[in-house]
N, C-alpha and C positions, 0 to 999 in steps of 0.2 A: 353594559347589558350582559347577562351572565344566560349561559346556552345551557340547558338541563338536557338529564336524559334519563327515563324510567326505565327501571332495572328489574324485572320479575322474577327472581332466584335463574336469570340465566344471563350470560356479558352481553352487555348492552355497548356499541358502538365503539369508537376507536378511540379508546383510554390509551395513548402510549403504548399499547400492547403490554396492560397493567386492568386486572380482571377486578373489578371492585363492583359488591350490592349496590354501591349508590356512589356518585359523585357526580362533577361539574369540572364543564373543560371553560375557562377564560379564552374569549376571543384572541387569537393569536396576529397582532395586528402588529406591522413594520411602519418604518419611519421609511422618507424617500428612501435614508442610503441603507435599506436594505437589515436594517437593525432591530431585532426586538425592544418592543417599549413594554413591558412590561414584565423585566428584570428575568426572563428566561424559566419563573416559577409560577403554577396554577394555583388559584386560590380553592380552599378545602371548604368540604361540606362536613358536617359533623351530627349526627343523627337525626338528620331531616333537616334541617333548619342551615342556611349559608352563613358560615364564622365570617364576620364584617371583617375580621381584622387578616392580611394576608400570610400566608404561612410558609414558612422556610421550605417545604415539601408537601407535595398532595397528600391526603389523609385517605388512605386508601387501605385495603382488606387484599393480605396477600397467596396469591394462589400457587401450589404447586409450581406450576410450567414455572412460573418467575424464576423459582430459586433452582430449574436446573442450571446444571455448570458451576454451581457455588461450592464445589467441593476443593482442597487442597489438595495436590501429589501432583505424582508423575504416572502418566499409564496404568498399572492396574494398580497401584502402589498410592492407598488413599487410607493409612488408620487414623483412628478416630482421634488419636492424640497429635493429629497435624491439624485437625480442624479449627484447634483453637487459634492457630495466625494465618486464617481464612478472613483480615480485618484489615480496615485501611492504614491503620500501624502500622503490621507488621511491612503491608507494601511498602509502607515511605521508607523503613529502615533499608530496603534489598535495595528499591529506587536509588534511592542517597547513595547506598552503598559503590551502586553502576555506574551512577553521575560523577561520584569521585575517582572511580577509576580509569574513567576515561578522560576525564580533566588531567590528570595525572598526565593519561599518555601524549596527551597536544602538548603540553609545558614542558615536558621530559623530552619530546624531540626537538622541542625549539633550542634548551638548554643545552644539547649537543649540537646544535647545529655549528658552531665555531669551529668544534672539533672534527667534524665531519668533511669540512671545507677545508681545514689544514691537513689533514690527511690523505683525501682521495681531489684536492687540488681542482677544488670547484671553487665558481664564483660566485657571490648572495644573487645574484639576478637568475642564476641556473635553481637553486637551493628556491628561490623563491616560486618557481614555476613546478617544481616538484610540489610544494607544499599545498600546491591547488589542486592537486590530484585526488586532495579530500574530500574539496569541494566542488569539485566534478562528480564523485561519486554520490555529494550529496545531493548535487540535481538531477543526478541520474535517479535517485530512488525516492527523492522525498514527495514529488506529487501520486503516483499511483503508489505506492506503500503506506503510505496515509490514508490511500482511498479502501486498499482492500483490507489491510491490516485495522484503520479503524472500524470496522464493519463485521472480522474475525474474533480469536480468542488473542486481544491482545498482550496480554502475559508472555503467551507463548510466543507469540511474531517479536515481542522485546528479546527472548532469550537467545532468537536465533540469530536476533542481530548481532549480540553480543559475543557467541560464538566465532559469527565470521570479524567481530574487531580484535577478535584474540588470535585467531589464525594470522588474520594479517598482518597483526604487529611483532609478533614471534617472527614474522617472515624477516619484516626490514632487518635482521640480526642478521641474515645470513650472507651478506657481501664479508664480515668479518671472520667468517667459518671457510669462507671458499677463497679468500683473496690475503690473511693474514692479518696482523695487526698493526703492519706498515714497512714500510724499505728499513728502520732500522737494525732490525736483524735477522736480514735476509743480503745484505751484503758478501762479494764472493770475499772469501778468506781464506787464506792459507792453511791454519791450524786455528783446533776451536778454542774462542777467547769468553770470556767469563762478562758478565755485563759490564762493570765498573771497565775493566780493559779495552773493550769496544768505546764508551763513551770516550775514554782517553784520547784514542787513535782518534776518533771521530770530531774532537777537541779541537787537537792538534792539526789536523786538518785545514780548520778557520784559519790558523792563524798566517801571519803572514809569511812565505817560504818565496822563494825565487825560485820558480817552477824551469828557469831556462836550462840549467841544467839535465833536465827530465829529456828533452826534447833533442833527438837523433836529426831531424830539422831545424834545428837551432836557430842560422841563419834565412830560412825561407817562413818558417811559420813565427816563431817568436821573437826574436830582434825587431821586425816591424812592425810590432804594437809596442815595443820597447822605447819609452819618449830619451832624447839623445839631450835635453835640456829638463832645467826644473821649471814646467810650467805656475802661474800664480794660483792655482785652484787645486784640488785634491783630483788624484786621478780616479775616475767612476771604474766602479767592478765591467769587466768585460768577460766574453764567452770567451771561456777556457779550451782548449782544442780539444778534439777526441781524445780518448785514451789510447788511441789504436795511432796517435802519429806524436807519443810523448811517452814512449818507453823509456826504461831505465837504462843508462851507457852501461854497457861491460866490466867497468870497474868502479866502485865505489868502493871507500879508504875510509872516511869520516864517519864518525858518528851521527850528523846531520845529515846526511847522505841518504844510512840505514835510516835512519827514523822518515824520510821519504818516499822511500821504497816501500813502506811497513801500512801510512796512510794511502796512498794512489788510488785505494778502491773507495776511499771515504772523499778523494781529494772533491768532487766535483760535487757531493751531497749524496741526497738520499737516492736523486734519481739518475747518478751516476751510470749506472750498470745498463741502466732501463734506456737510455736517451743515446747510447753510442752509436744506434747503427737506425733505420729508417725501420726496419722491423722490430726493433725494442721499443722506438717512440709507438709503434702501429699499436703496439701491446697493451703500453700506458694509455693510450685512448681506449683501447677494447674495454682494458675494468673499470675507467672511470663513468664508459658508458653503460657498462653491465650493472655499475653501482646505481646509479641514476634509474635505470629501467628498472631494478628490485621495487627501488622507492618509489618509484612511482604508482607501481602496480599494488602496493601494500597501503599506501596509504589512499589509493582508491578504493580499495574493496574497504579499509578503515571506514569513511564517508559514508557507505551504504549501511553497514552494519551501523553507525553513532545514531542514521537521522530516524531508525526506528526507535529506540532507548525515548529520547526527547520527545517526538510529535506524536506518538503512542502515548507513554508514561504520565504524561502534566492531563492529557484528555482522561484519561483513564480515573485519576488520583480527583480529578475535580466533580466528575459523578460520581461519586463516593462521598464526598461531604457538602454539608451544609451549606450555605451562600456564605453563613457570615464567620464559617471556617474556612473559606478559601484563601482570604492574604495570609492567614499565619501559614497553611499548609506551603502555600508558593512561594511564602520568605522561608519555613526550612527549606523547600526543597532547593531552590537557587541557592539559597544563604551556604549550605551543606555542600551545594556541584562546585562553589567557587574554592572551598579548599580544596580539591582535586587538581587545580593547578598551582595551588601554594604546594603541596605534599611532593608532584613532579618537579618543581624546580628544586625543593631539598633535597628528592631521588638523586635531579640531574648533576648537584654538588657534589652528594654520594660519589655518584661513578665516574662525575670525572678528577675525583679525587685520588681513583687509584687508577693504575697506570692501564692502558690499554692489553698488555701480555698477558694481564690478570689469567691464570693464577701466576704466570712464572714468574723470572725474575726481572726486579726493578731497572730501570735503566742504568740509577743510581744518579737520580737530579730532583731535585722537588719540583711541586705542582704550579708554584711560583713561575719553574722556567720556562720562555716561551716555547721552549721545541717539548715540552710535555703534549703527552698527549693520552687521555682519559678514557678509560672503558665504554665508550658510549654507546656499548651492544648490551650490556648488564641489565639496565633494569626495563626491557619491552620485554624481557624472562618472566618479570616479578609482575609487570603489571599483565602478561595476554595469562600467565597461571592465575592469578586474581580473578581474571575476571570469566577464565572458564566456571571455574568454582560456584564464583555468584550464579553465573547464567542457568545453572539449574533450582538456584533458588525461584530465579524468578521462573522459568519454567512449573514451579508447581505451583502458583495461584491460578485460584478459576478464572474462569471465563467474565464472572459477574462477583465481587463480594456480597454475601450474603450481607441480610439486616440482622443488627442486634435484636434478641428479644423483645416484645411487645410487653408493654408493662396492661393489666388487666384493667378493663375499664370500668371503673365505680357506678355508670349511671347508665341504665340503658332510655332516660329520658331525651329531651332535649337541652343541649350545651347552654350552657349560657352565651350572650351576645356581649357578652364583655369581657367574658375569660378566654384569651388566646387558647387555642388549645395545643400541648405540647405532642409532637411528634416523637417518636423512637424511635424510627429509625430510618434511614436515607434508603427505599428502596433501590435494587438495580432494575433499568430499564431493558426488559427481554426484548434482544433483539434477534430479530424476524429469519426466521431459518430461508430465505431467498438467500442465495449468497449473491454478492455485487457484480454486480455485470459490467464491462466496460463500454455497454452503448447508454450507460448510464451516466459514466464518467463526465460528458463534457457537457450534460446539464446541472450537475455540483458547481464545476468550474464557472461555468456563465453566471451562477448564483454568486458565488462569490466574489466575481468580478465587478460586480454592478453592485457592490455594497462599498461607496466611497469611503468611510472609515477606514474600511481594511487596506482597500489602497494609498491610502496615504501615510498610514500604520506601517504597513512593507516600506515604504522608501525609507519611513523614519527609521527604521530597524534595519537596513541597508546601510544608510550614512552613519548610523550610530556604530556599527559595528566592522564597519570596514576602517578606519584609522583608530580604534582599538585594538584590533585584529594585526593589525599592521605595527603599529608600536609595543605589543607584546611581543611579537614575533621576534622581532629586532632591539627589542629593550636589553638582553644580557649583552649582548653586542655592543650597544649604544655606551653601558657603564663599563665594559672593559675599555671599549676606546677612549672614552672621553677622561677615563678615570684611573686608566692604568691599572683596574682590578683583575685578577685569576677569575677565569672559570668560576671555577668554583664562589668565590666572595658574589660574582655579580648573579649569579646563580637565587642564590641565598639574599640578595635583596630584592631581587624581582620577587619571588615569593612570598618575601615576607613585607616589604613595603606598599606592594602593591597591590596583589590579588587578595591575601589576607583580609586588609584594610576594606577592601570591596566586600568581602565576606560580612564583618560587619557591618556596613550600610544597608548590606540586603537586610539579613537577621532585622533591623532598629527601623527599614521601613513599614515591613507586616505587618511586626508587633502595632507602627502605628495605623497601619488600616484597618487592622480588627477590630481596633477599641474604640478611633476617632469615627471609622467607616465617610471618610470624606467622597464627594462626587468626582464623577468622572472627567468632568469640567477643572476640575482642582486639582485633579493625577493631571490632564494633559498638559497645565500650566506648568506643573511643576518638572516633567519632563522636557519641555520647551527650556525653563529655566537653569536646568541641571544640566545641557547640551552646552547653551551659554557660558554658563561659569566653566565647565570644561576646557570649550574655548579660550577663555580669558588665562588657564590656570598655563596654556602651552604655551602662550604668548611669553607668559610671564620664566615661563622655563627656559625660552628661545636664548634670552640672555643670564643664564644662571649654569657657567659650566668652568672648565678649567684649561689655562692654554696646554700647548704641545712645550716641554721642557726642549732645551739647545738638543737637537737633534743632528748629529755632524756625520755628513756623507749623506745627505739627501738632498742637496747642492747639485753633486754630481749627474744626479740623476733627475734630478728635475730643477735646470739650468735658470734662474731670476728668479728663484722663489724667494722671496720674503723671510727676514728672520734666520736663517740658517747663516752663521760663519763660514766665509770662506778659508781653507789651511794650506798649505802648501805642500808639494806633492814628497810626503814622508813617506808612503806605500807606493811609487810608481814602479819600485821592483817587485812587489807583493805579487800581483798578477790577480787580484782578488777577484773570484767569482756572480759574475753576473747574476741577479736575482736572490743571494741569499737575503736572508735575515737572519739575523741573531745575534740580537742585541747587549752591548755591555754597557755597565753603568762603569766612569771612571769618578777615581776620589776625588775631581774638582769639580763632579756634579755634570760634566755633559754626558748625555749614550750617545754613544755610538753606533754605526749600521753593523757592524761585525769588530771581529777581533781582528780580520785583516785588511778592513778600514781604517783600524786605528791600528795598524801598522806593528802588533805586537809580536813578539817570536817567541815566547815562551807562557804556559801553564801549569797551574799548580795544584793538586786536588786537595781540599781539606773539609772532609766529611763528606755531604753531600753538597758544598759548595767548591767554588772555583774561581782563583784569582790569576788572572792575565798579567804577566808582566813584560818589563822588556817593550814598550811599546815607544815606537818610533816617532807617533805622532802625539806622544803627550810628554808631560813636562815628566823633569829628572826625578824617578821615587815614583812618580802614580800611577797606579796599579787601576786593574778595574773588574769587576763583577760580573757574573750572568745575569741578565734584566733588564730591565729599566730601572733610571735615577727617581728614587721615590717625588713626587709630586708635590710640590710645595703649593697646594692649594687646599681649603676648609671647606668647599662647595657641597662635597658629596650628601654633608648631614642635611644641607640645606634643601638639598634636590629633595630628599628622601621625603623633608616633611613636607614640604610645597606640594610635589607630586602624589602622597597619598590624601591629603588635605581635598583635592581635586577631584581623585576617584572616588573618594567616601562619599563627595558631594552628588555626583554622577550616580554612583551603584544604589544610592536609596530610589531611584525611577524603574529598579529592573520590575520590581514585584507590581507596581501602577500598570506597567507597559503592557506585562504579559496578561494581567484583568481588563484593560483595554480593549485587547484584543482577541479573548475569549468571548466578552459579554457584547461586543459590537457583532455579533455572526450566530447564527440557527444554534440552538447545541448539538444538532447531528452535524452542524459542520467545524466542529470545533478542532477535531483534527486535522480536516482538509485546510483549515484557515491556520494552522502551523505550518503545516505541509507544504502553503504556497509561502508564506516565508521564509520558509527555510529553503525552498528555491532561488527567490528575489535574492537571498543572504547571498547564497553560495555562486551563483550565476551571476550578480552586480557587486558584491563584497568580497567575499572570501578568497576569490577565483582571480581578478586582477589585484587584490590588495598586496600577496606578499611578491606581485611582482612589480606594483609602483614602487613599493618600499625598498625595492629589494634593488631595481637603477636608483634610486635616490639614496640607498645607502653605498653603491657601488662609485657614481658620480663623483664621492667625497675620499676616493681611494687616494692615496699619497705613495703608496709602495706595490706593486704587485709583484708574489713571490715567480720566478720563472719554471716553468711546467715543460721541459722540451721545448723551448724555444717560444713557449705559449705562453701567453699569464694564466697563474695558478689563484691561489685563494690572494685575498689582501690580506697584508701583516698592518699594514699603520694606514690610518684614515687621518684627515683633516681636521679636528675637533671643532674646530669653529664652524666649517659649511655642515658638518656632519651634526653638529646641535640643534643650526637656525634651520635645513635643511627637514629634519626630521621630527623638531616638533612645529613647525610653520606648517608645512603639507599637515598634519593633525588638528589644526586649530582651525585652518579653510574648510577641511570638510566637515566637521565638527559643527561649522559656523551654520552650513549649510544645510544640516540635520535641525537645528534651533528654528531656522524660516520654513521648513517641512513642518513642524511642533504646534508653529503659531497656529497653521491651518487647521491642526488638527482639534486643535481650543477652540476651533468657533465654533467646529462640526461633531464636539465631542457632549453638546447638551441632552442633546437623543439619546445617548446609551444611558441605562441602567443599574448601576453595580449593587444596590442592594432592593430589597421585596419591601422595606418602609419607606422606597422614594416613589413605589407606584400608588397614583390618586387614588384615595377610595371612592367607591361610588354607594351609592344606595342601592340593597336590593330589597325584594320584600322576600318575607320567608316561604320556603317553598314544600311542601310536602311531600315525603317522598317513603318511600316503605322503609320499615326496619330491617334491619339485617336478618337473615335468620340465626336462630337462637344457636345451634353450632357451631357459628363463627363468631368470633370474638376481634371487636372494634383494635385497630392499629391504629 
């Protein structure tokens, strides 16, 4: 039944707050779960007579009021030559532009994260609870910033989000401005030494030296950690005594003497200087926690500033186009946000490719070596300057995009009932100068809550996105450990194997909803389906990795482990330091835990490489390397395509998901029905996920580096529990996202995605006045 209403040259009743001589409102009728059935669009009148057939947008006669706020600029600053990208174009380009810069910024901080933990000597379980700091912020703002914000001049409320993600991410640089670029050269020294000369000392250091001479306590402090027999096992690095009760005797004669005297300040590492006394260790805790608090607070205010961009933007972009432009508009738009964190993991390659001192000078070790350590303050420069720039682009679109021109109407008779009549243009809907009140708020919420769809939508968009979330996070992590790649390399294939690849899937599902425009019954199956096979594809990963190469001197320190050769005690006079790492590959292919693990007393420099000889614990003639022994394993190509084969299959449901859950809710709630989303996300996903991920990647530790007596970051992980461990947990919850799916296929017949799946009915023709002759039919 269709509701009229006579219009005598003055607004007749509540059009949308949309002034038209003549039209007809469609019965606005819900299903139990609270869903419009009849695709979110009014069927048009068209001069006198009701067009049988239903139409992509009301056919209506545009007034004044409508198109205020449809101008472009900023403040008084509005010429007539900006008006022309006052269009949904130009939005999508700024849009795209924001999404990719801020995808940028989550993948660029993950990509340091390795660095950041060997540096300032944090744990992934610590690292992981900062990272939810984003999404705290995100719950903090996404239900009432959706509510007022979509209600205001949304343009503007995205710019100033934007704003505050630029501030804050310029901020996390700044533990690197106030704390340095690490203990390497900040060490006390005598006379200033050139980099290459510092690495030397700091070399020579590792290797093996018989410290007992050092020590004016000789026989009370170091004679008895001194074994009086040759035990069967290699002796484990032990805590080396202060510096303050292992000064230098009065007379040294040798050359090897001097050259002990020369390291002392290197002898104990980096945090030698820092760890001697109870108020140096207090220190090293002060900045580690000063570091920790920056990050936290940056990437909180991050959260609030991201969730206006998103739950604004996609509402905004989709009143603006037609119905049956909305999947190509939401595969660019996703398909365009997902290179944003392929672009930040190449950033993250970038910077940590060059050395942390940047500009000064090099260590003098390549990016290969483990004790490198990468700029990873560089590019939150590149992206918070990006992305103030942008934020006043977006700052000058209106309130409402104007409509294209009206093309001039041929007949002032009656339409035919057989020719669709074509519309020009997607009016904007004027919204109501009340501004939003918050005793309003929690009758929105009640609506949405009581619309079953949406709730079972949020879990699925919860499970879906929390062990994604999680495996990204930890995916460069997962291929340096498993695979013995740099930084940088695993960098560069998270990027590009994986997010990339997703990029395409979005892009190639759009394309097909535009054209095939399948139901929503057939998006939720296939979501369901693409959850499963995700599943399937971690299972299948669980067992597709590479062992730990002979690993000699972690025996020592973790007493019946499996696999590791026992050696006989060739460094028992070494005295080797408890907790380093720093690993050498020797020519017959094992690494070693150190150079004075493997018992060696002498270094050689040749170029930016370095061969260890003279070692006590290997055979006559073998020499050994900085590194690790390259990996005689083929897996990685294998990972690569297995794993993006998986995501491609997954990333075609994003564009389904997000029409799902637009056309299952009111369209004035379409932002609030983000809005609580991206709550559920950040508050059940985001918020506990990089800290499940973050024990289950800790759990699988094998070495931890020593911090003051503390454990510091992990240098070497498990491969094997660290595999089954971390795509297992990914595949259970994954699993669990697929039986959320099913329900949603049963309950997903009632929603609508296109205006040809709503029943025609018959009406009879209705008569109704002509326009006046001044205004000209839209």
């Amino acid at each position: 039944m269709v509701e009229t209403t006579h219009i005598n040259g003055a607004e007749g009743g509540d059009m949308d707050d949309v002034r038209t001589p003549l039209a007809t409102k469609s019965p606005t009728t819900t299903n139990g779960n609270g869903c419009l059935t009849n695709g979110h669009r009014s069927k048009g009148v068209a001069n006198g007579h009701v067009d049988g057939e239903p139409n992509n947008k009301m056919h209506k006669y545009v007034d004044n009021d409508v198109l205020e706020g449809t101008d472009c600029g900023i403040w008084s600053f509005r010429p007539g030559w900006l008006q022309a990208f006052a269009n949904k174009k130009a939005f999508l380009i700024v849009f795209c532009l924001t999404s990719v810069l801020q995808g940028m910024y989550y993948t660029y901080f993950v990509s340091v994260l390795t660095t950041i933990e060997k540096l300032f000597q944090i744990q992934s379980k610590t690292t992981g609870i900062i990272m939810s700091a984003t999404e705290i912020g995100q719950i903090g703002g996404a239900l009432l910033l959706t509510y007022y914000g979509g209600q205001g001049h949304r343009p503007k409320w995205i710019a100033c989000g934007m704003l505050v993600f630029a501030a804050a991410s310029i901020l996390c640089s700044t533990p690197h401005f106030l704390f340095g670029p690490g203990e390497e050269f900040t060490a006390n020294s005598v006379e200033p030494i050139n980099a290459s000369t510092y690495k030397m000392r700091e070399l020579n250091a590792r290797l093996c030296h018989d410290m007992s001479r050092f020590s004016r306590n000789f026989n009370s402090s170091i004679s008895s950690k001194k074994v009086k027999s040759e035990p069967s096992k290699m002796i484990a690095p032990r805590e080396i005594p202060s510096t303050a009760d292992t000064m230098p005797s009065e007379n040294f004669t040798d050359e090897q003497d001097s050259e002990l005297v020369s390291i002392m300040p290197f002898y104990k590492g980096r945090m030698a200087t820092r760890c001697d006394s109870p108020d140096n260790t207090a220190y090293q805790n002060r900045v580690r926690n000063a570091v920790l608090s920056v990050f936290f607070v940056s990437l909180l205010f991050i959260g609030i500033g991201a969730t206006a961009v998103y739950t604004l933007g996609i509402p905004y972009i989709d009143d603006n186009v037609a119905t049956r432009e909305s999947p190509l508009y939401f595969g660019i738009t996703i398909g365009v946000r997902i290179f944003g964190p392929v672009f930040g993991f190449l950033l993250g390659s970038f910077c940590t490719s060059i050395y942390v001192n940047f500009p000064f000078a090099n260590p003098g070790i390549s990016a290969d070596d483990p004790q490198w350590i990468g700029a990873w303050w560089l590019g939150v420069f590149i992206v918070g300057a990006a992305l103030i720039l942008t934020s006043f682009l977006m700052m000058g679109f209106p309130r409402n995009l104007p409509p294209p021109p009206a093309p001039k109407s041929k007949s002032n008779g009656a339409a035919s009932s057989k020719r669709r009549h074509q519309l020009p243009a997607i009016l904007p809907k004027k919204q109501s100068n009340k501004k939003p009140s918050l005793k309003d708020f929690p009758a929105a919420m009640k609506r949405l809550l009581k619309n079953e769809i949406l709730l079972y939508r949020t879990a699925s968009s919860v499970l879906h996105i929390l062990p994604i979330a999680g495996l990204y996070t930890f995916l460069p992590k997962y291929l340096e450990s498993q695979f013995q790649l740099s930084a940088t390399k695993a960098n560069m294939i998270s990027g590009m194997a994986g997010i990339l690849v997703m990029g395409l899937g979005i892009f190639a599902s759009g394309s097909f909803m535009r054209s095939f425009k399948p139901s929503a019954r057939f998006v939720a199956k296939w979501i369901a389906a693409s959850a499963l096979a995700y599943s399937v594809g971690m299972v299948i990963l669980m067992w597709l990795g590479c062992p730990l190469n002979d690993f000699v001197g972690l025996d020592a320190i973790n007493p019946g482990r499996p696999g590791v050769q026992a050696v006989q005690a060739c460094n028992a006079t070494c005295e080797c330091r408890l907790g380093e790492f720093a690993p050498i590959c020797a020519s017959d292919g094992k690494t070693y835990l150190s150079p004075c693990v493997a018992g060696c007393t002498k270094v050689q420099a040749d170029g930016d490489d370095y061969t260890y000889m003279d070692c006590q614990c290997l055979g006559e003639g073998v020499t050994a390397k900085n590194g690790f022994c390259t990996l005689q394993c083929d897996n990685l190509k294998w990972y690569i395509v297995i794993f993006s084969f998986f995501v491609l299959i997954h990333s075609t449901s994003e564009v389904g998901s997000m029409l799902l859950t637009l056309r299952c809710v009111d369209p004035k709630d379409k932002a609030m029905a983000l809005g609580l989303i991206s709550f559920a996300i950040g508050l059940f996903g985001n918020v506990p996920c990089p800290v499940i991920y973050g024990a289950v990647v800790d759990s699988t530790c094998l070495f931890w580096e020593d911090n003051c007596g503390e454990p510091g970051a992990c240098r070497l992980y498990d491969p094997e529990n660290f595999r089954m461990m971390f795509h297992g947990l990914t595949a259970i919850i994954m699993l669990a996202a697929f039986i959320v799916d099913a329900v949603v296929c049963y309950k997903a017949s009632s929603v609508r995605f296109h205006d040809d799946e709503i029943p025609t009915t018959e009406t009879k023709p209705i008569s109704l006045p002509l326009p006046p002759s001044n205004e000209s039919a839209v």
